[in-house]
Backbone as XML, in Angstrom:
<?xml version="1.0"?>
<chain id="A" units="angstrom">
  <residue number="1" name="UNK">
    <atom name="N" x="-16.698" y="-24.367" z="-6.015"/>
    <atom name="CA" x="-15.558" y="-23.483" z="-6.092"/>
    <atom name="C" x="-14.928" y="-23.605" z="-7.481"/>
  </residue>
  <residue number="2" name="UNK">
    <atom name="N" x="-14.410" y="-22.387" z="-8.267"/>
    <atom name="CA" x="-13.801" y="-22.774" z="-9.311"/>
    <atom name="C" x="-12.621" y="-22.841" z="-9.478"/>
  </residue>
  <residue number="3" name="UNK">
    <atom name="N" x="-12.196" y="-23.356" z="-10.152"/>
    <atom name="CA" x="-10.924" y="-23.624" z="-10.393"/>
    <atom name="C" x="-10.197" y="-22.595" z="-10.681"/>
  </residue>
  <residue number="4" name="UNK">
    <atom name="N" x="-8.671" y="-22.571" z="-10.347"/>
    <atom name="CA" x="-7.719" y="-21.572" z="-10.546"/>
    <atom name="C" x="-6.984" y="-21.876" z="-11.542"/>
  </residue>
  <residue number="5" name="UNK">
    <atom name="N" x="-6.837" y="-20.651" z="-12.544"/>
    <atom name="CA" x="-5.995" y="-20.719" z="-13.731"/>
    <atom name="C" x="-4.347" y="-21.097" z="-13.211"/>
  </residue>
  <residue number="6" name="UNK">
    <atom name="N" x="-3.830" y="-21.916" z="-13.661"/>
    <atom name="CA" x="-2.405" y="-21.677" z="-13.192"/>
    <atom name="C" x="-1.329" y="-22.033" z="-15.283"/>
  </residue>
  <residue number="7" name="UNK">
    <atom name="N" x="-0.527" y="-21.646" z="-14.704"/>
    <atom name="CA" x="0.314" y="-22.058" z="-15.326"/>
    <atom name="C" x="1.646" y="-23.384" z="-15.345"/>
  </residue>
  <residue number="8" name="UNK">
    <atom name="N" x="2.197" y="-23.858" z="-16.790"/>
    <atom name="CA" x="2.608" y="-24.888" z="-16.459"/>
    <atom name="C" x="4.067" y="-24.986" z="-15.436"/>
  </residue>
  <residue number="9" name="UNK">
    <atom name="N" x="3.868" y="-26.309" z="-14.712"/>
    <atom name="CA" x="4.850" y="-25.759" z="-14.004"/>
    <atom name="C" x="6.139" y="-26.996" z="-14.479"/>
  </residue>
  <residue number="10" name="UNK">
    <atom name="N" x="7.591" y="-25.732" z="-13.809"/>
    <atom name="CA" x="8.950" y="-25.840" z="-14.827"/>
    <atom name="C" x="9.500" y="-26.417" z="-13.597"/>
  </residue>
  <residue number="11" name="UNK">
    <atom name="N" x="10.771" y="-26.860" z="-13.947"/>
    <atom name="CA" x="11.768" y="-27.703" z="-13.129"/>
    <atom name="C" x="12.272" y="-26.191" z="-11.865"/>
  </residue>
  <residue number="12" name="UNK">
    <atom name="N" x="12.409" y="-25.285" z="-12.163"/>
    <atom name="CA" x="13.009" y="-24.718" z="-11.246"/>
    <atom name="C" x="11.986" y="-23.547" z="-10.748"/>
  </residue>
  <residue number="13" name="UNK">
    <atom name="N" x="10.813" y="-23.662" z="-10.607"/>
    <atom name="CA" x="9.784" y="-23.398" z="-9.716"/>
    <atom name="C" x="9.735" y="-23.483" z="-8.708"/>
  </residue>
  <residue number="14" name="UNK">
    <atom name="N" x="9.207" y="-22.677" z="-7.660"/>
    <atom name="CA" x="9.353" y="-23.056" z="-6.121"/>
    <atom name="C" x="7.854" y="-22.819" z="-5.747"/>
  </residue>
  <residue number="15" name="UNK">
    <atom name="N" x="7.114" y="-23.330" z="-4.470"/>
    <atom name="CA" x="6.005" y="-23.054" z="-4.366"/>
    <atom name="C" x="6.308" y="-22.851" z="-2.662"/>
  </residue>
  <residue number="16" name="UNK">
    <atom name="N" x="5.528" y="-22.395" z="-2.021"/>
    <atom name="CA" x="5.197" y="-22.464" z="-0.726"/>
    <atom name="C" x="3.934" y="-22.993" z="-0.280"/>
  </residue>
  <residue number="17" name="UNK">
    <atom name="N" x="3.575" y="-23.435" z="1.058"/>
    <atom name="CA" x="2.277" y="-23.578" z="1.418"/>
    <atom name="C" x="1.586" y="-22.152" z="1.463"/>
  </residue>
  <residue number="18" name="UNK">
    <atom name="N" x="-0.211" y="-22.281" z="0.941"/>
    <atom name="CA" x="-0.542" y="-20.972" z="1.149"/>
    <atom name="C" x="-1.100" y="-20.510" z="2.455"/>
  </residue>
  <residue number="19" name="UNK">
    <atom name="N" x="-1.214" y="-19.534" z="2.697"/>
    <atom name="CA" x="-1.555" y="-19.409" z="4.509"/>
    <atom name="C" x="-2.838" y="-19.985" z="5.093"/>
  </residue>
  <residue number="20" name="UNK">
    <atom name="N" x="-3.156" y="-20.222" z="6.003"/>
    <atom name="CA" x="-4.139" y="-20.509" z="6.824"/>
    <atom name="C" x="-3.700" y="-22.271" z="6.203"/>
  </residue>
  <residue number="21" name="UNK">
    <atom name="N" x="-2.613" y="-23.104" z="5.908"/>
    <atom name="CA" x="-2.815" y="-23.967" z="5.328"/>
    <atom name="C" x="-1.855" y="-24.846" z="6.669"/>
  </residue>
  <residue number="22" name="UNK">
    <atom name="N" x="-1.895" y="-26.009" z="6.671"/>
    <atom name="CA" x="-1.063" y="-26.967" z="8.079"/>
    <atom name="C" x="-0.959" y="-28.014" z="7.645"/>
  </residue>
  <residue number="23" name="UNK">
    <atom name="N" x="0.576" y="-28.512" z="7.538"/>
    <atom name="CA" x="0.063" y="-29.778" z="7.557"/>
    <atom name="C" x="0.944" y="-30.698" z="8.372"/>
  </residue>
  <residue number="24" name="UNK">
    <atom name="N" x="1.067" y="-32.273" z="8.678"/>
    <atom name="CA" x="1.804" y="-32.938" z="9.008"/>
    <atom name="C" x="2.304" y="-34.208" z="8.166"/>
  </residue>
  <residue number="25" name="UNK">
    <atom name="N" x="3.339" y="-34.506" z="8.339"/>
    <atom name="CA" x="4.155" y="-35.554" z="7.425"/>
    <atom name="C" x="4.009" y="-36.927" z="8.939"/>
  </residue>
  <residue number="26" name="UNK">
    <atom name="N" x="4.021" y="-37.840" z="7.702"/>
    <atom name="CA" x="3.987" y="-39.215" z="9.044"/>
    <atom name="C" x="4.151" y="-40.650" z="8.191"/>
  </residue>
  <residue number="27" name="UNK">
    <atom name="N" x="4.534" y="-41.301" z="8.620"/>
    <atom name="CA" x="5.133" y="-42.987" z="8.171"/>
    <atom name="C" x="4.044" y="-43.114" z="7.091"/>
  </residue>
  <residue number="28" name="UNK">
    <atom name="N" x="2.664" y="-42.327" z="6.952"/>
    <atom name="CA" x="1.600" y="-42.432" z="5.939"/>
    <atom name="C" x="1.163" y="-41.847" z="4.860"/>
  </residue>
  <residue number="29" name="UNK">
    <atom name="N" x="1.879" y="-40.820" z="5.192"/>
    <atom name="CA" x="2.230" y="-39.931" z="3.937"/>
    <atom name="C" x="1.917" y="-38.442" z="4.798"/>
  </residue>
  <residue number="30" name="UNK">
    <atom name="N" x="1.040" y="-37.994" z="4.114"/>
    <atom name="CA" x="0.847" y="-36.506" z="4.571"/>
    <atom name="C" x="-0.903" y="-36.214" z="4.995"/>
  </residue>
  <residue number="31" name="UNK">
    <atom name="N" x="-1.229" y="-35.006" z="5.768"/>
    <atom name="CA" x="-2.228" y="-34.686" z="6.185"/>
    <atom name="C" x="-2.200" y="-33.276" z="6.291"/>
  </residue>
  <residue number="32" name="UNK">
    <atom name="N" x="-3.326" y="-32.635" z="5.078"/>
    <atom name="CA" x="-3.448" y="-31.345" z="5.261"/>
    <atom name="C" x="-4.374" y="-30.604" z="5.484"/>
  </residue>
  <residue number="33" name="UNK">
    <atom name="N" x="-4.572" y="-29.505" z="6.670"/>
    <atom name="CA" x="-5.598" y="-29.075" z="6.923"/>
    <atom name="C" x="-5.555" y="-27.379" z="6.338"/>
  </residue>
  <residue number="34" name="UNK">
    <atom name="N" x="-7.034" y="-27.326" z="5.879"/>
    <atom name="CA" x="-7.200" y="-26.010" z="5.193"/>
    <atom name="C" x="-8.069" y="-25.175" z="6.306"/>
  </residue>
  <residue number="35" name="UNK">
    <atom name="N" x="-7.515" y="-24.175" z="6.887"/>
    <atom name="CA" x="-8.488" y="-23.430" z="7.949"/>
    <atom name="C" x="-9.374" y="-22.499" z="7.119"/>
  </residue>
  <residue number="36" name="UNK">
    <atom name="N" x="-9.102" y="-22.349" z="5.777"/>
    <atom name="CA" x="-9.656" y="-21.233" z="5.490"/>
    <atom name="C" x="-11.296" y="-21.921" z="4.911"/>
  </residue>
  <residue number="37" name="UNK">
    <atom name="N" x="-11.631" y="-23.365" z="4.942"/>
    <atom name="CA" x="-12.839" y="-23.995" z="4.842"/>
    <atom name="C" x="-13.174" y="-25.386" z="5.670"/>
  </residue>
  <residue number="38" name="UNK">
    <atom name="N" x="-12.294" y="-25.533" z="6.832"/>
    <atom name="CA" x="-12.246" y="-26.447" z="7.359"/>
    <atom name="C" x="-11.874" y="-27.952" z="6.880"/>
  </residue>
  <residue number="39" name="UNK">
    <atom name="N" x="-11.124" y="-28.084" z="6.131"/>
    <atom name="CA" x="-11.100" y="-29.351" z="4.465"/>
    <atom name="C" x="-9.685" y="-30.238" z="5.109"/>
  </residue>
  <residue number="40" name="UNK">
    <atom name="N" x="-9.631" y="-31.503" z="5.047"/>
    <atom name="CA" x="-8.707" y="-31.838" z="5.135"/>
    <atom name="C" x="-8.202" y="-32.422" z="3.589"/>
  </residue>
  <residue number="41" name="UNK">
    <atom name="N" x="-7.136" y="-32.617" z="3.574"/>
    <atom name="CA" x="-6.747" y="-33.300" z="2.598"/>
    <atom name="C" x="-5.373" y="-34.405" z="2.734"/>
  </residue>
  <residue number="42" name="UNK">
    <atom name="N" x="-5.487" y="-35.804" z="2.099"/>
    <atom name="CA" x="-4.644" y="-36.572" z="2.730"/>
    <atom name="C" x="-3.943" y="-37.306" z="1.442"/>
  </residue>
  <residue number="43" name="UNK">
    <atom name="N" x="-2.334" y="-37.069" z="1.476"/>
    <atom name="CA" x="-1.920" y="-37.742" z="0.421"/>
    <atom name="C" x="-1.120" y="-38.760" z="1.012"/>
  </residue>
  <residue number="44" name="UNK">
    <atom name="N" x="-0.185" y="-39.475" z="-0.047"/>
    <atom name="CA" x="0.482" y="-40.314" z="-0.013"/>
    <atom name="C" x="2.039" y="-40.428" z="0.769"/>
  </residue>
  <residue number="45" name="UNK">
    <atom name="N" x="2.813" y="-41.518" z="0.817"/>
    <atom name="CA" x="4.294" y="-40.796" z="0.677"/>
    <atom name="C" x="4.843" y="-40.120" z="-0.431"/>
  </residue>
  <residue number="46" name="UNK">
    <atom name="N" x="4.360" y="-40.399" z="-1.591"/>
    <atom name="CA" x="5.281" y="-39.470" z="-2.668"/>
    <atom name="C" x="4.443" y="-38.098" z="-2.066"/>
  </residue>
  <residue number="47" name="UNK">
    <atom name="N" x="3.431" y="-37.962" z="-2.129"/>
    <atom name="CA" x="3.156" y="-36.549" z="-1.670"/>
    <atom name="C" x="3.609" y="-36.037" z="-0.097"/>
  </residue>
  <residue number="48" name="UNK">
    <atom name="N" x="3.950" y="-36.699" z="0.624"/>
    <atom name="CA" x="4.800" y="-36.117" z="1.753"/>
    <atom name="C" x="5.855" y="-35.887" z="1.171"/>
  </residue>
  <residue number="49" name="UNK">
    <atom name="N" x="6.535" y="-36.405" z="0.170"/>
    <atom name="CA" x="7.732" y="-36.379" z="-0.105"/>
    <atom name="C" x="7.727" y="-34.855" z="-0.766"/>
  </residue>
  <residue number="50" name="UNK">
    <atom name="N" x="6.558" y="-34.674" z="-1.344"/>
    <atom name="CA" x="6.339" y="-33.216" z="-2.264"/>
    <atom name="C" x="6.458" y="-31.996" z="-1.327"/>
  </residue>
  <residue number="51" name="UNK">
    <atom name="N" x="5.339" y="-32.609" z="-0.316"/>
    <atom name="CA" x="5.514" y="-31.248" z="0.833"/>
    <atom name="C" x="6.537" y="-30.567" z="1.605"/>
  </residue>
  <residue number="52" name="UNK">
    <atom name="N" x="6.971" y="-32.162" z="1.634"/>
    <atom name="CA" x="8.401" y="-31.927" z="2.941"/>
    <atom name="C" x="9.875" y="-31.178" z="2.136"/>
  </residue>
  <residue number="53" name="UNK">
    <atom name="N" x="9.516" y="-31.373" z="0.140"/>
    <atom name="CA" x="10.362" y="-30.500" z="-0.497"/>
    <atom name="C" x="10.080" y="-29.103" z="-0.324"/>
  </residue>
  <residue number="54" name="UNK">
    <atom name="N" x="8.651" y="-29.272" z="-0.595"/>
    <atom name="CA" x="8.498" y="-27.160" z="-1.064"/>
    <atom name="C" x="8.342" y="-26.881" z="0.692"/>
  </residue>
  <residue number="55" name="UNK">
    <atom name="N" x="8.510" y="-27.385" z="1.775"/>
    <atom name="CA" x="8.617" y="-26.690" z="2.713"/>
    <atom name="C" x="10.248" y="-26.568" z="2.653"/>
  </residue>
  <residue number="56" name="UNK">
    <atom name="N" x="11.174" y="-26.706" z="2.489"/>
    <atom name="CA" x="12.789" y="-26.647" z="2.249"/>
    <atom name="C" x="12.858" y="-25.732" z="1.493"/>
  </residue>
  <residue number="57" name="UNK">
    <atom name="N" x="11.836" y="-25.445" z="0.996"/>
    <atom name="CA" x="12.298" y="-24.111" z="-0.381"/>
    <atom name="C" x="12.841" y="-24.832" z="-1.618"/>
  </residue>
  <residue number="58" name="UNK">
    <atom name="N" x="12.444" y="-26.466" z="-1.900"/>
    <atom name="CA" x="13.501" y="-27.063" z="-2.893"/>
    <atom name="C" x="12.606" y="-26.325" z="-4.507"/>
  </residue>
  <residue number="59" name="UNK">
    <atom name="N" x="12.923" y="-26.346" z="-5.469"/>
    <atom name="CA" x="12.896" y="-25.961" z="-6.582"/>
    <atom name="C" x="11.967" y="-27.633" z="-7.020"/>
  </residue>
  <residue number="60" name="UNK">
    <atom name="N" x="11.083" y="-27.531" z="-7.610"/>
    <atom name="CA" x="10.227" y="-28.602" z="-8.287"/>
    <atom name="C" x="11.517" y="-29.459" z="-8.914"/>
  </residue>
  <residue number="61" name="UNK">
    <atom name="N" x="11.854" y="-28.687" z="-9.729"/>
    <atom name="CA" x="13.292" y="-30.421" z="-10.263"/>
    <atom name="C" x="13.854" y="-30.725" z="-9.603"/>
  </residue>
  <residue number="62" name="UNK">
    <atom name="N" x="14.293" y="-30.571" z="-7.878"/>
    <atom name="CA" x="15.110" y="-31.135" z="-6.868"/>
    <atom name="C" x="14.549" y="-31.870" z="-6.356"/>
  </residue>
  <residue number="63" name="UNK">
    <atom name="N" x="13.023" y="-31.537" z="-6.267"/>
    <atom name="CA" x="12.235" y="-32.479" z="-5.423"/>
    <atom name="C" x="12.083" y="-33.756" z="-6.387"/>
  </residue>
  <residue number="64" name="UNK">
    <atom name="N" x="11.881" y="-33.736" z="-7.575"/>
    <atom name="CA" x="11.992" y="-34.525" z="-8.311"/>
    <atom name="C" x="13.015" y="-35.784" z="-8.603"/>
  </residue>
  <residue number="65" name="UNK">
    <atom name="N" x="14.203" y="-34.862" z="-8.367"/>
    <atom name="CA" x="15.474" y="-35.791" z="-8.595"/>
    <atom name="C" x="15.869" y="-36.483" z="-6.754"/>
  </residue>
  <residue number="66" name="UNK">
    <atom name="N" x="15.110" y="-35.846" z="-5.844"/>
    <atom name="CA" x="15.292" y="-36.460" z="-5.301"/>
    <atom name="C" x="14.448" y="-37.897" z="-4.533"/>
  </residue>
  <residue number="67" name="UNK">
    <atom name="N" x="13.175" y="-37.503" z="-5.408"/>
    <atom name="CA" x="12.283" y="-38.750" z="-4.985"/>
    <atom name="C" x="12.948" y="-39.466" z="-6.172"/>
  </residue>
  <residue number="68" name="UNK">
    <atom name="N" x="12.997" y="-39.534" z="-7.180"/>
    <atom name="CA" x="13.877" y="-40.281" z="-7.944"/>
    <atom name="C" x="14.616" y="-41.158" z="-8.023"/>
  </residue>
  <residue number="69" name="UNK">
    <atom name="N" x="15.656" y="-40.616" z="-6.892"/>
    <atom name="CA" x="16.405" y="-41.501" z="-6.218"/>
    <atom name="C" x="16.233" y="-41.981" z="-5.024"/>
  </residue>
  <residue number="70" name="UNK">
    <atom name="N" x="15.443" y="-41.227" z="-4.247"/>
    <atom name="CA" x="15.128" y="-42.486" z="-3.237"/>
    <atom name="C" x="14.249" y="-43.733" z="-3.347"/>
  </residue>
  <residue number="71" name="UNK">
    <atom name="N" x="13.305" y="-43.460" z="-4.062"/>
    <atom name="CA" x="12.495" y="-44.787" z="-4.537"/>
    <atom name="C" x="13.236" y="-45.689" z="-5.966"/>
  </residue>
  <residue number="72" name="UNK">
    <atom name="N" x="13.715" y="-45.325" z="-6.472"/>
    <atom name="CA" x="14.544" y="-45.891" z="-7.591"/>
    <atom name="C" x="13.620" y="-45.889" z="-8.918"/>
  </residue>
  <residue number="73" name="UNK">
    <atom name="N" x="12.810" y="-44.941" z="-9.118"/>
    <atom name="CA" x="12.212" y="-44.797" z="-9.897"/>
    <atom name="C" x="12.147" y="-43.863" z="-10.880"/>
  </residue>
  <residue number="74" name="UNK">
    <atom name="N" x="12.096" y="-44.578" z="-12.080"/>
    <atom name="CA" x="12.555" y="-42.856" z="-14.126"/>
    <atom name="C" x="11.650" y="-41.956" z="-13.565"/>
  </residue>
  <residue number="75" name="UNK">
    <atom name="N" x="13.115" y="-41.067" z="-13.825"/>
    <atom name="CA" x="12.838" y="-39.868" z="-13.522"/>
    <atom name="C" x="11.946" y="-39.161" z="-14.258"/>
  </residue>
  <residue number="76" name="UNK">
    <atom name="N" x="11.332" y="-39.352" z="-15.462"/>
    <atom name="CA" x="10.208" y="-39.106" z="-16.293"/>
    <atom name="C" x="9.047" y="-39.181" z="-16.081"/>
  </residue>
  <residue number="77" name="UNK">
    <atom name="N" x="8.980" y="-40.281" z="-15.384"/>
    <atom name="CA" x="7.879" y="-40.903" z="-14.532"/>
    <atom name="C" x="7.440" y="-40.177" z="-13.813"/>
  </residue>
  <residue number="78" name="UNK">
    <atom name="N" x="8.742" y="-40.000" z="-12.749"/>
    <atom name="CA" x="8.141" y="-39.224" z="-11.583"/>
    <atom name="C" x="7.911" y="-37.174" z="-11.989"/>
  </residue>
  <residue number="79" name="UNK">
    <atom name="N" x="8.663" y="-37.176" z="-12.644"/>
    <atom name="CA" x="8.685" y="-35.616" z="-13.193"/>
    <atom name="C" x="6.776" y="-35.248" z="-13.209"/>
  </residue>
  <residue number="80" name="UNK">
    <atom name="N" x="5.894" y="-36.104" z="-14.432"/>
    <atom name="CA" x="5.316" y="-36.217" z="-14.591"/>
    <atom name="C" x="4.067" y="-36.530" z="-13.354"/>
  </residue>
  <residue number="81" name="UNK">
    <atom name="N" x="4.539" y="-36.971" z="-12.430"/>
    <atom name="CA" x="3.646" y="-37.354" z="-11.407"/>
    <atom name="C" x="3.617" y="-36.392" z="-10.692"/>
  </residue>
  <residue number="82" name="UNK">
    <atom name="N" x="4.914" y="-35.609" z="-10.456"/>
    <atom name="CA" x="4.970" y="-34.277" z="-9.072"/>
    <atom name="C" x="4.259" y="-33.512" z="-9.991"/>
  </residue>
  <residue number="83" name="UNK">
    <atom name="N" x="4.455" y="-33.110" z="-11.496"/>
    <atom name="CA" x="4.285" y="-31.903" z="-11.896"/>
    <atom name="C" x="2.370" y="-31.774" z="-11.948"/>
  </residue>
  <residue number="84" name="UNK">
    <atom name="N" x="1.995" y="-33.375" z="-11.809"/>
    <atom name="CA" x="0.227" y="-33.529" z="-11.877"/>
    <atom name="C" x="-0.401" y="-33.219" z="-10.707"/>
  </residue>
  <residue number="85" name="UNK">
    <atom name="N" x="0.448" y="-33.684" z="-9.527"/>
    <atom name="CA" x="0.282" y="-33.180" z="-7.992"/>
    <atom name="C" x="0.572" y="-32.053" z="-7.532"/>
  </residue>
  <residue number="86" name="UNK">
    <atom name="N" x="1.522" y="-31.270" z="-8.212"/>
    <atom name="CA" x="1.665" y="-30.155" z="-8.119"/>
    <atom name="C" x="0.897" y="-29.121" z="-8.284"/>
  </residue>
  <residue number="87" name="UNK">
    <atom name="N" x="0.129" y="-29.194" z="-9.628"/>
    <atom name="CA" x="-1.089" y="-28.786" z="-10.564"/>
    <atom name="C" x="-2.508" y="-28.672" z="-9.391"/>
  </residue>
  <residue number="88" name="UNK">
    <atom name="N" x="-2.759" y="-30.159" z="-8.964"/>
    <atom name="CA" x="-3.378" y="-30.238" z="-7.940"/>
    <atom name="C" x="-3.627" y="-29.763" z="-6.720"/>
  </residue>
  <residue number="89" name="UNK">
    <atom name="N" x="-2.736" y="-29.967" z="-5.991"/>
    <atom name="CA" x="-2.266" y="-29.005" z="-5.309"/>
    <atom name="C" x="-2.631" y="-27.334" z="-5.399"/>
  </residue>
  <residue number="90" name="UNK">
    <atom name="N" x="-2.164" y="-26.746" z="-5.900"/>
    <atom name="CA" x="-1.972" y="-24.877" z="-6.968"/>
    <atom name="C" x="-3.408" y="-25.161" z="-6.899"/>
  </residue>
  <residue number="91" name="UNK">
    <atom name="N" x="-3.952" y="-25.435" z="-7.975"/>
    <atom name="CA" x="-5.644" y="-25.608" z="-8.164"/>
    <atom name="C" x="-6.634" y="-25.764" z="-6.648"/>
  </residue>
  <residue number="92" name="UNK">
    <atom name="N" x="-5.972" y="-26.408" z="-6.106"/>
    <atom name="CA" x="-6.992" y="-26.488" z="-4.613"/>
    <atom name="C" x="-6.672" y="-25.309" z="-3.621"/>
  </residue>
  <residue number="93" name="UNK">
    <atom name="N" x="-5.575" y="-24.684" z="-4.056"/>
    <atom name="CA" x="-5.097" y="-23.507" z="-2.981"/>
    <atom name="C" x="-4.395" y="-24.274" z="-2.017"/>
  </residue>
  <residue number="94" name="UNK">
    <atom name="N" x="-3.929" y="-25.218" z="-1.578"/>
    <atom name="CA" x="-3.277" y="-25.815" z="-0.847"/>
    <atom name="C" x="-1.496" y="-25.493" z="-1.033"/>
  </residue>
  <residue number="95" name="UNK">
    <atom name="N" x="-1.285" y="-24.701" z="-2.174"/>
    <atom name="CA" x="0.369" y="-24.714" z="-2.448"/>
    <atom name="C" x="0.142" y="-23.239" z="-3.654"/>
  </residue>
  <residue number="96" name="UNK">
    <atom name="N" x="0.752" y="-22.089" z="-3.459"/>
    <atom name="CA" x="0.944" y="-21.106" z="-4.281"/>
    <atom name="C" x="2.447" y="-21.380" z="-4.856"/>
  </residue>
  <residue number="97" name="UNK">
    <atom name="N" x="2.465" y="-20.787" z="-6.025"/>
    <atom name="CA" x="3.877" y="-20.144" z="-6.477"/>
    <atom name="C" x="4.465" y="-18.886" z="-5.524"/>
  </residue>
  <residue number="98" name="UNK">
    <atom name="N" x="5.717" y="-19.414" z="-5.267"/>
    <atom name="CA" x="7.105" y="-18.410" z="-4.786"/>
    <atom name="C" x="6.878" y="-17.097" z="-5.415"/>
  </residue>
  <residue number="99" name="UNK">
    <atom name="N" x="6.766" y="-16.237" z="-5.000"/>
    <atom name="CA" x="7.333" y="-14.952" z="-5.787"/>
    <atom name="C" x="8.832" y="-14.688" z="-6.178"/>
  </residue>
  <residue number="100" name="UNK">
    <atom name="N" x="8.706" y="-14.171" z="-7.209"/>
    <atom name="CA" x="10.302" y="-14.375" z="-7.528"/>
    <atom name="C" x="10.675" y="-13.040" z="-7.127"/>
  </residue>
</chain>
């Protein structure tokens, strides 16, 4: 499969899950199933933490500032980490951009 062009993504970006996409959040992080190839995919807690934002509708820099502060960790750091998982994410079809 090839890869999808995306663009870089900004603090006040929003994404949604893309359809045929499911997932569940749990004490282990996250679990996502893709119906549209049968694929699971399984992240972490910071990545539950990602999902459980863009399902809220939060804006990429909220989700940011708020894992931030719940783990107690620079916010640079983490900016950098959502915005690579994010990327990831977009690229696998697992998470589109919001229409504005």
């Amino acid at each position: 499969m090839r890869k999808k062009t995306t663009r870089t993504v900004e603090a006040g970006d929003v994404f949604r899950p893309s359809p045929k996409i499911t997932f569940n959040v749990d004490d282990d992080g996250v679990t996502v199933f893709d119906a549209r190839g049968g694929t699971y995919w399984r992240g972490n807690a910071t990545a539950a933490d990602v999902m459980a934002g863009i399902e809220q509708n939060l804006n990429v820099g909220a989700v940011v500032d708020r894992i931030s502060e719940s783990y107690g960790v620079d916010h640079h750091r983490v900016r950098q980490d959502v915005h690579a998982l994010i990327d990831e994410l977009q690229q696998s079809g697992i998470i589109r951009r919001a229409s504005s």
